[in-house]
N, C-alpha and C positions, 0 to 999 in steps of 0.2 A: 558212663563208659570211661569217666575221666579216670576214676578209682582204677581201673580194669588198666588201663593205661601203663597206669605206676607199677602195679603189682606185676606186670608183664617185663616190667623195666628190673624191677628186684629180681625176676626170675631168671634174668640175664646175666646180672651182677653176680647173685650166692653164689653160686657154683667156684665163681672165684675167690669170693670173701670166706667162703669155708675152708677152700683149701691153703689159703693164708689169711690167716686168721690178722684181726686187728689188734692194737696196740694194746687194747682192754683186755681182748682173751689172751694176750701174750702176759698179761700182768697176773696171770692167776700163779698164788703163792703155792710154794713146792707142797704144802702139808696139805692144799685140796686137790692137787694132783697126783697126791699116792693115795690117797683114800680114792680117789675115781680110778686109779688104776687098779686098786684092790676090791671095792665094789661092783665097779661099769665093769672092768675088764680093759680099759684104754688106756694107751701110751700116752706121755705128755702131747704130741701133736695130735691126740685124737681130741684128749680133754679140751685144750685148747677150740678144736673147730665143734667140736662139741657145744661147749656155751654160748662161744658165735652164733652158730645156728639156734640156739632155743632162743636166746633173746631176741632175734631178729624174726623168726618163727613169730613170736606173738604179736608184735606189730602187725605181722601181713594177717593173722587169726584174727584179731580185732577188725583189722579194716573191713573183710571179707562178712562178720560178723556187722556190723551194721549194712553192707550195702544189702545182704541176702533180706535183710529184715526178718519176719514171722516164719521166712521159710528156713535159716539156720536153723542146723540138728546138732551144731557141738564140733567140734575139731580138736584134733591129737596129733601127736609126734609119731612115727611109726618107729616101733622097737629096734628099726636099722638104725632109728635117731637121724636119721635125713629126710624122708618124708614125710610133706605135708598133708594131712586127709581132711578134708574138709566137707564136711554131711550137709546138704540141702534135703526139703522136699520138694522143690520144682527143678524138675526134668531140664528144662531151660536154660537152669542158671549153670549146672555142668561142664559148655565150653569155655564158660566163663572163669570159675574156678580153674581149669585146665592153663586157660592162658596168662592168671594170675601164678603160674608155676607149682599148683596144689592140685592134690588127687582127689577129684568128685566123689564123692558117695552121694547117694540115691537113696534115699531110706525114708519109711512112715511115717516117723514120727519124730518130730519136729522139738526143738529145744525147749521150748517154753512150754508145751504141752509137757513133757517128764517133770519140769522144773513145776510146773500148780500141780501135779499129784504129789511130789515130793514135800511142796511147801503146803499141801492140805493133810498130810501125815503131820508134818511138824506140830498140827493145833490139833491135832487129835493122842486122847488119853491111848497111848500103844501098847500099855501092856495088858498081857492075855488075861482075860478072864478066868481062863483055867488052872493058871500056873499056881495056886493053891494045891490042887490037886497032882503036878504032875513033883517030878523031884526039880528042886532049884538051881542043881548043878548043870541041867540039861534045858532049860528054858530060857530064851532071853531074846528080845529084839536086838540085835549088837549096833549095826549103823544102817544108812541107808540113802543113797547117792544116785546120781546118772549117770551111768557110765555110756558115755557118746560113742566109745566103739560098737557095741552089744546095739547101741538104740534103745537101749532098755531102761529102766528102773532098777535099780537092785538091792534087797535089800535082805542085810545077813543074819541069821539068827542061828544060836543053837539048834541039836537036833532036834528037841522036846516043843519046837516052835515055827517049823517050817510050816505047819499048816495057816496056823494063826498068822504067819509074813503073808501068806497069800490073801488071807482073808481081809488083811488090812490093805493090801494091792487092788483089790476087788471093792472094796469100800470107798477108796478114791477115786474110781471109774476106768481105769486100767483093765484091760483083757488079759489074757494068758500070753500071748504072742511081742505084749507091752512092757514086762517085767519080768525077772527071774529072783527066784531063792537062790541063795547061796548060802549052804552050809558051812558054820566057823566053829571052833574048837573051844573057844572062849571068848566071855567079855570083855571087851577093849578098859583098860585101867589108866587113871592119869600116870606119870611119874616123879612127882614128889616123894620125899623122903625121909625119915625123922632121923636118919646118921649126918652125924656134925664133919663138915671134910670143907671143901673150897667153897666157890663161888659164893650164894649169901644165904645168911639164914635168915628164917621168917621169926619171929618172937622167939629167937634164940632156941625152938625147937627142931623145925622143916627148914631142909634145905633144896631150894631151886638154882638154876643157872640163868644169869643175864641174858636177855636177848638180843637187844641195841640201844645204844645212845640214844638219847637225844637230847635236846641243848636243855633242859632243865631237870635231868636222871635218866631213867630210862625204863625199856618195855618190857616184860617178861607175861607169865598167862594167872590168866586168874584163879585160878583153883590152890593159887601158890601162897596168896592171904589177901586177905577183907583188907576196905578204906578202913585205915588207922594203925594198920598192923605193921611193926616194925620190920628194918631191914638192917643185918650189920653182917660183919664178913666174917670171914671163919675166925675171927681173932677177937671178935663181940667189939669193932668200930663200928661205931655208925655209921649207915648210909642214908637212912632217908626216912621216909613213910610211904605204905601205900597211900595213892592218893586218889585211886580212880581201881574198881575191879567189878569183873562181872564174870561169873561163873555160879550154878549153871546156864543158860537160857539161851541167848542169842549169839554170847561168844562165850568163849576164854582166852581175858586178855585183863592186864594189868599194867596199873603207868606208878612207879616209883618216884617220888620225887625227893630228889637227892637232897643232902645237907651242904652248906657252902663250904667252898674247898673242896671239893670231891671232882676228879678230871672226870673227862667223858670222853673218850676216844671213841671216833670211828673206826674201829677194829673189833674184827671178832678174834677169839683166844685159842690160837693155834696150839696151847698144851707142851710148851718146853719149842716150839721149831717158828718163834717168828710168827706175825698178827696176819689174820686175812682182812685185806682191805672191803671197806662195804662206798659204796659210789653212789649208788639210791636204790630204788625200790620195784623195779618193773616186774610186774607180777608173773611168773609162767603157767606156762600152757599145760595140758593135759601131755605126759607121756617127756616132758623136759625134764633133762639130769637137775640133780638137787641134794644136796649137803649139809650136813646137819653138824653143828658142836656143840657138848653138855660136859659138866665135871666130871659125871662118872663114865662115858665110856669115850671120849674125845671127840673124834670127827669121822663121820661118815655118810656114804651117799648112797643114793639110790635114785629112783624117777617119781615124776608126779602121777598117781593113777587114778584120783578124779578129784573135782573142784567139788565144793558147796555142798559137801553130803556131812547129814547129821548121824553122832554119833549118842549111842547110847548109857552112859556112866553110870557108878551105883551112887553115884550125888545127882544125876537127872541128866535130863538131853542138852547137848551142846548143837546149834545148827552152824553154820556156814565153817567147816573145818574144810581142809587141804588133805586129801588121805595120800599118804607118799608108801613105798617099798625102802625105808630106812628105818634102821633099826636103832635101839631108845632105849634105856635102862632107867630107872629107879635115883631121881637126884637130875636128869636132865631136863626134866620140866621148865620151860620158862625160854630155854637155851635157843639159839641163831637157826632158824632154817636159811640156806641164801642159794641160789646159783649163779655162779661165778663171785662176780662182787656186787648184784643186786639183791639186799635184802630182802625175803620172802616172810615169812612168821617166825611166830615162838612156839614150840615145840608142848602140845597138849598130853596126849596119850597114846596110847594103842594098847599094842598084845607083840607077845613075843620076847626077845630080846637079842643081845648080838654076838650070842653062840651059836644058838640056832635060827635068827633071821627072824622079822617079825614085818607088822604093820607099822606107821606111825602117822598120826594126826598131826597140825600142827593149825592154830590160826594165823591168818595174814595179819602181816603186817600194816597194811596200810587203811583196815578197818579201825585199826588202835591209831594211829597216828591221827586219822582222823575225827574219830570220836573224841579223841582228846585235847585237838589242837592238837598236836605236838611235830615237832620238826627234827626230823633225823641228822644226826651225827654225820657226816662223810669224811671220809678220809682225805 
C-alpha cells in the first residue's frame, strides 16, 4: 500500500503541475511548439502541460505496472491527453488504481499473455503460403503489436492477407475475441535515400539523418549501413564509421563512431529556428505526444500508438519498434524521435508521408545506448 500511498499523493499534485507547468516543460523550444500546434492542435500552454503530463504519466504507469504484477493489461494516455487508463485483470486491484489517480479498466486479457502470442509470431516463418498464387500488390503481413486499448493483438496485413493474419492469430493460441485484423493499404518502408542533400551520407551514396549524440558519435538506425560503412556529410567530410548495426532482426539501430575533432552536441536540429535541447531519455507511454526531426521534412509530431510491435520490411522483420501517428519522408531515417526534451528513438520506417499523413516506426533509444555502452549527449 506504500506504492498506493504515493501515487495518491501525485494524484493530488498533477492537477496543479499540469496547469503550471515546470521549468522543464517551460523550456520547450518555439520550433517544437508550432509543430505541436500544427499537428496536436495546442497552444503553447497546452504543449507545455502537455509533456508535463506524459513524462510524469509514465513514472505513475511503471510504478502501477509492477505493483499489479501478472495481472497488468497495458496503460495509455487517453486522446483528452490527461487521462490515465490503466487495465488490470483482477477486479480488486480497481480501487486501487482509482486512488493512485488512474482510470481502471477491467479487461481478459492480461499483458504478458498478448505480449508471448506476439513474441511467439516473432519466431514463427509469417509469410503466407499462398501468396505465390495470389497478386503481390495485395498480400503482406505489414506489422503487428498490442494494442492495450482494444485488449487485443493486432495485426495488419493487406487485403489478399486478412485470412492468413488470422490463421496466424489462431496458431499462437489466441481466439477471435483476443485479436483483430486490421486492413492497411500498403507496406510499411524504411526511409533512407540515395538523393545527396544534408545531414550524412552513407559510402557517399544513401543519405540518413542524426539521431543523438553521444560522447564518442552518435546513434542513428540500422538499415542506414553495415559495421564498416562510412559516414561524411553532405560536403564528403568525414564523420566516422559504423561501428555497431543491426537490422533486420531484433532492432534498427546503429552507433557511428565519430573521427576526432568532430563536436557532439546535445541538441537536436531545429532546421533554420534554434537547437531542441535533449536532457535524457525517459521513455513514453502508450498515447504520449511525440516529435520527430529528419533532413527532408523537418519537424513534426503526433502521439505514441503502441509499444514493441513488430514491423514487417521487404529486408525482413524488425521486433521491438515504437509505432507513433508522425509522419516521415524518404532521407529521415536514422533522425530524433523525443517528447519534450527526453530522447525517444531514431526514426525506422512506416507508410504514408507528410502531405497526406502516414504511420511511423521508430526504435528506442535507450536499447541502442545500451547495447552499445554508450552514453548520451545532454545539453
Amino acid at each position: 500500500m506504500e506504492l498506493f500511498g504515493f501515487l495518491a499523493f501525485l494524484a493530488t499534485v498533477l492537477p496543479v503541475v499540469y496547469g503550471a507547468p515546470t521549468q522543464t516543460s517551460n523550456s520547450l523550444h518555439p520550433k517544437l511548439v508550432a509543430a505541436m500546434k500544427r499537428d496536436l492542435g495546442l497552444d503553447a500552454e497546452q504543449a507545455h502541460a502537455r509533456v508535463t503530463r506524459d513524462v510524469m504519466a509514465s513514472e505513475v504507469i511503471e510504478q502501477l505496472r509492477a505493483s499489479a504484477g501478472d495481472s497488468f493489461a497495458g496503460a495509455w494516455i487517453a486522446e483528452d491527453g490527461t487521462t490515465i487508463n490503466v487495465a488490470v485483470t483482477d477486479q480488486s486491484l480497481a480501487a486501487e488504481v482509482s486512488a493512485a489517480g488512474a482510470n481502471p479498466a477491467v479487461v481478459a486479457n492480461s499483458f504478458s499473455k498478448l505480449e508471448d502470442a506476439k513474441l511467439a509470431l516473432d519466431n514463427m516463418d509469417i509469410k503466407d503460403p499462398n501468396s505465390l498464387a495470389k497478386d503481390e500488390a495485395s498480400s503482406g503481413i505489414a506489422a503487428y503489436y498490442v494494442d492495450v486499448a482494444a485488449n487485443k493483438l493486432v495485426l495488419e496485413a493487406l487485403s489478399g492477407s486478412t485470412a492468413h493474419a488470422e490463421s496466424l492469430a489462431s496458431q499462437v493460441g489466441l481466439v477471435a475475441s483476443e485479436f483483430e485484423v486490421r486492413t492497411v493499404e500498403s507496406m510499411p518502408t524504411t526511409f533512407a535515400t540515395v538523393l545527396g542533400g544534408d545531414a550524412y551520407i552513407i559510402d557517399r551514396v544513401a543519405r540518413c539523418s542524426v539521431g543523438f549524440s553521444v560522447t564518442t558519435g552518435f546513434v542513428s538506425a540500422g538499415h542506414c549501413g553495415t559495421a564498416g560503412s562510412s559516414a561524411t556529410t553532405s560536403s564528403g567530410a568525414s564523420l566516422g564509421t559504423f561501428s555497431g548495426s543491426v537490422f533486420p532482426g531484433s532492432a534498427d539501430m546503429s552507433y557511428i563512431r565519430t573521427v576526432s575533432g568532430t563536436t557532439l552536441s546535445g541538441n537536436i536540429d531545429g532546421y533554420g529556428q534554434g537547437n531542441l535541447p535533449v536532457s535524457g531519455s525517459t521513455a513514453s507511454s502508450t498515447g504520449s505526444s511525440i516529435c520527430r526531426s529528419g533532413s527532408t521534412s523537418g519537424v513534426h509530431c503526433g502521439t505514441v500508438g503502441a509499444l514493441s510491435a513488430t514491423v514487417n520490411y521487404a529486408e525482413g522483420r524488425v521486433t521491438g519498434l515504437t509505432q507513433t501517428t508522425v509522419c516521415a519522408e524518404p532521407g529521415d531515417s536514422g533522425g530524433s524521435f523525443y517528447t519534450g526534451a527526453q530522447a525517444q528513438g531514431v526514426t525506422s520506417g512506416g507508410s504514408g508521408d507528410c502531405t497526406v499523413g502516414g504511420i511511423t516506426y521508430f526504435q528506442p533509444v535507450n536499447e541502442i545506448l545500451s547495447t552499445y555502452g554508450l552514453t548520451l549527449v545532454r545539453s
